[in-house]
C-alpha positions as CSV (number, residue, x, y, z in Angstrom):
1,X,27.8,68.7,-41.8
2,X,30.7,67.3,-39.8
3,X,28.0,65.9,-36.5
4,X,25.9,64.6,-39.7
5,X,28.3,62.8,-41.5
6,X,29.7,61.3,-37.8
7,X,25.8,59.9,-37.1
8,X,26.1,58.5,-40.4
9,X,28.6,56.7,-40.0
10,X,27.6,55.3,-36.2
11,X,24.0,54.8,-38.2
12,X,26.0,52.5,-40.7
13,X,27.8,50.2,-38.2
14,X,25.1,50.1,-36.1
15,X,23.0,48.9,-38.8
16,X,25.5,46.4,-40.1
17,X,26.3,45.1,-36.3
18,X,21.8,44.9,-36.5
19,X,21.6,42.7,-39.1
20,X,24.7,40.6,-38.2
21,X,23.7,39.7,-34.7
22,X,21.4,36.8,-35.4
23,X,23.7,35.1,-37.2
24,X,26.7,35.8,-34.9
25,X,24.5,34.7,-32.3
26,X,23.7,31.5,-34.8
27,X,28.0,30.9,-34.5
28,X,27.4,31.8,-30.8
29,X,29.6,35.3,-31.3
30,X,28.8,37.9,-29.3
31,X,28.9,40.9,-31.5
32,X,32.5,42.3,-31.0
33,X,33.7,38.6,-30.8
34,X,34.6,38.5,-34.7
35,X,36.9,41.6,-34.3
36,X,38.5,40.3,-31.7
37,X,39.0,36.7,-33.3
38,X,40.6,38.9,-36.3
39,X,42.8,40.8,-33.9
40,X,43.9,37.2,-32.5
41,X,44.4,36.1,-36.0
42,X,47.0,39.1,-36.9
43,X,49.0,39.3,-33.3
44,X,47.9,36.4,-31.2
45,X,48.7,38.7,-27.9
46,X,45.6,40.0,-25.7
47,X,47.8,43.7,-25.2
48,X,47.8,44.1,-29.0
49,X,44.0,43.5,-29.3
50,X,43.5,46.1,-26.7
51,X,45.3,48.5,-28.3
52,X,44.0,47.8,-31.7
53,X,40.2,47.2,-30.1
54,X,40.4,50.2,-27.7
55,X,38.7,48.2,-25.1
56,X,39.6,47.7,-21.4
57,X,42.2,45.0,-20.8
58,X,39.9,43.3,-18.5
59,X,37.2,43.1,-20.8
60,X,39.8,41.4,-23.1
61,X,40.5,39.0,-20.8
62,X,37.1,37.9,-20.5
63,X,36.6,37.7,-23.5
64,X,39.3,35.7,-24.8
65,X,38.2,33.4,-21.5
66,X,35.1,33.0,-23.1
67,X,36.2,32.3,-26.6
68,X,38.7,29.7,-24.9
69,X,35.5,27.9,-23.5
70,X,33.8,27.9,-26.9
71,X,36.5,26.5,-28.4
72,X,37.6,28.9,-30.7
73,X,40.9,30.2,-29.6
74,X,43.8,28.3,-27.8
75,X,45.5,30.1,-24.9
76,X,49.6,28.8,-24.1
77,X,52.8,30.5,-22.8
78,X,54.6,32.4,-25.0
79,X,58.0,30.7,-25.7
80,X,60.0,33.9,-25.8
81,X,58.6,34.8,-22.7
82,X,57.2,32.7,-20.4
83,X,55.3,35.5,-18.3
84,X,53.2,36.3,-21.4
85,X,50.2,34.2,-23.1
86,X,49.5,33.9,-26.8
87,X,46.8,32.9,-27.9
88,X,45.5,31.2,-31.6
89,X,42.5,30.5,-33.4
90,X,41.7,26.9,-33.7
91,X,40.4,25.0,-36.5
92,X,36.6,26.0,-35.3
93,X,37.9,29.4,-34.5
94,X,38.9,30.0,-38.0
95,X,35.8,28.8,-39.4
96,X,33.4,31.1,-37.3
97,X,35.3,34.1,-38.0
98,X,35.1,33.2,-41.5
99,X,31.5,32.6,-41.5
100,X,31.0,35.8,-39.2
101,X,33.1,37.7,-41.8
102,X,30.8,36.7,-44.8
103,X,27.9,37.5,-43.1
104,X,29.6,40.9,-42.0
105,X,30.2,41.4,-45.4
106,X,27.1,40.4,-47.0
107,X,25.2,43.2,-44.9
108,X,27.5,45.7,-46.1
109,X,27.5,44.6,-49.5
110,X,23.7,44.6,-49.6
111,X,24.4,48.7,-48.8
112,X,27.4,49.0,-51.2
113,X,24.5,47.9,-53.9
114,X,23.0,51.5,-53.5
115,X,26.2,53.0,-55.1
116,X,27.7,52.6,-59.0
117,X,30.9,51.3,-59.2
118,X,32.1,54.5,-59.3
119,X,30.9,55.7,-56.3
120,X,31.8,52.7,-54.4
121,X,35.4,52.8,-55.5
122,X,35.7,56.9,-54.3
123,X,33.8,55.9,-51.3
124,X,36.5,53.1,-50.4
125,X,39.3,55.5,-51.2
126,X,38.0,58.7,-49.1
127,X,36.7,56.2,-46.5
128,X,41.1,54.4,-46.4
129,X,42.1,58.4,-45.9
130,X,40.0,59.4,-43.3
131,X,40.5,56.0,-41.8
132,X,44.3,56.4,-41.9
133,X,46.2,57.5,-38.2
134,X,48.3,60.2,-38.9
135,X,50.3,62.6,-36.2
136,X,47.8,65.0,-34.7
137,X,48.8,68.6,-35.2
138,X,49.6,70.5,-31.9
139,X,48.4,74.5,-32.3
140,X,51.0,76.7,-30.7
């Protein structure tokens, strides 16, 4: 049960990532590009989107280089500290991640459909407690 409901789960994003692609390609988004413009959004500091992306800090990096050429994000030195970069979302920025949010949403809405109000509103709970980082639990 436990390997089933795991490739359910990958089955799930990787249909939503499916059906989201052409249009994030549309907004010129590669596919983990909305996440990362989210994560940009929240912190504005490349080391907290790798923690929060798990991804290498070099991929990051070239990512953010990229989104810098498109336009979307605006790199500067942090005033605080002047070794570090911060980086925000410009005006074009925010509207791509919005559009790549509705669109993200919109394919998992057309999947939420399936389920009665009900079920949806269990799903969202059990799905916010196993989604929740807690301590792991060390076995003597």
């Amino acid at each position: 049960m436990t390997w089933g409901l795991l490739t359910n789960l990958w089955r799930l994003s990787r249909g939503l990532r499916e059906e989201a692609v052409p249009y994030l390609e549309h907004l010129g988004l590669a596919p983990t590009d909305p996440w990362l413009l989210a994560e940009i959004e929240r912190h504005h500091y490349p080391t907290e989107a790798v923690r929060a992306m798990q991804m290498p800090a070099p991929t990051i990096s070239q990512m953010l280089k990229r989104l810098e050429q498109a336009g979307l994000v605006v790199r500067s030195l942090d005033p605080a500290d002047l070794r570090r970069y911060r980086f925000v979302l410009t005006e074009t920025g925010q509207t791509v991640l919005e559009e790549s949010r509705q669109h993200i949403l919109k394919a998992l809405e057309r999947r939420l459909e399936r389920l009665n109000p009900q079920q949806r509103r269990q799903f969202a709970e059990w799905l916010e407690i196993l989604a929740r980082e807690e301590a792991p639990v060390l076995k003597e």
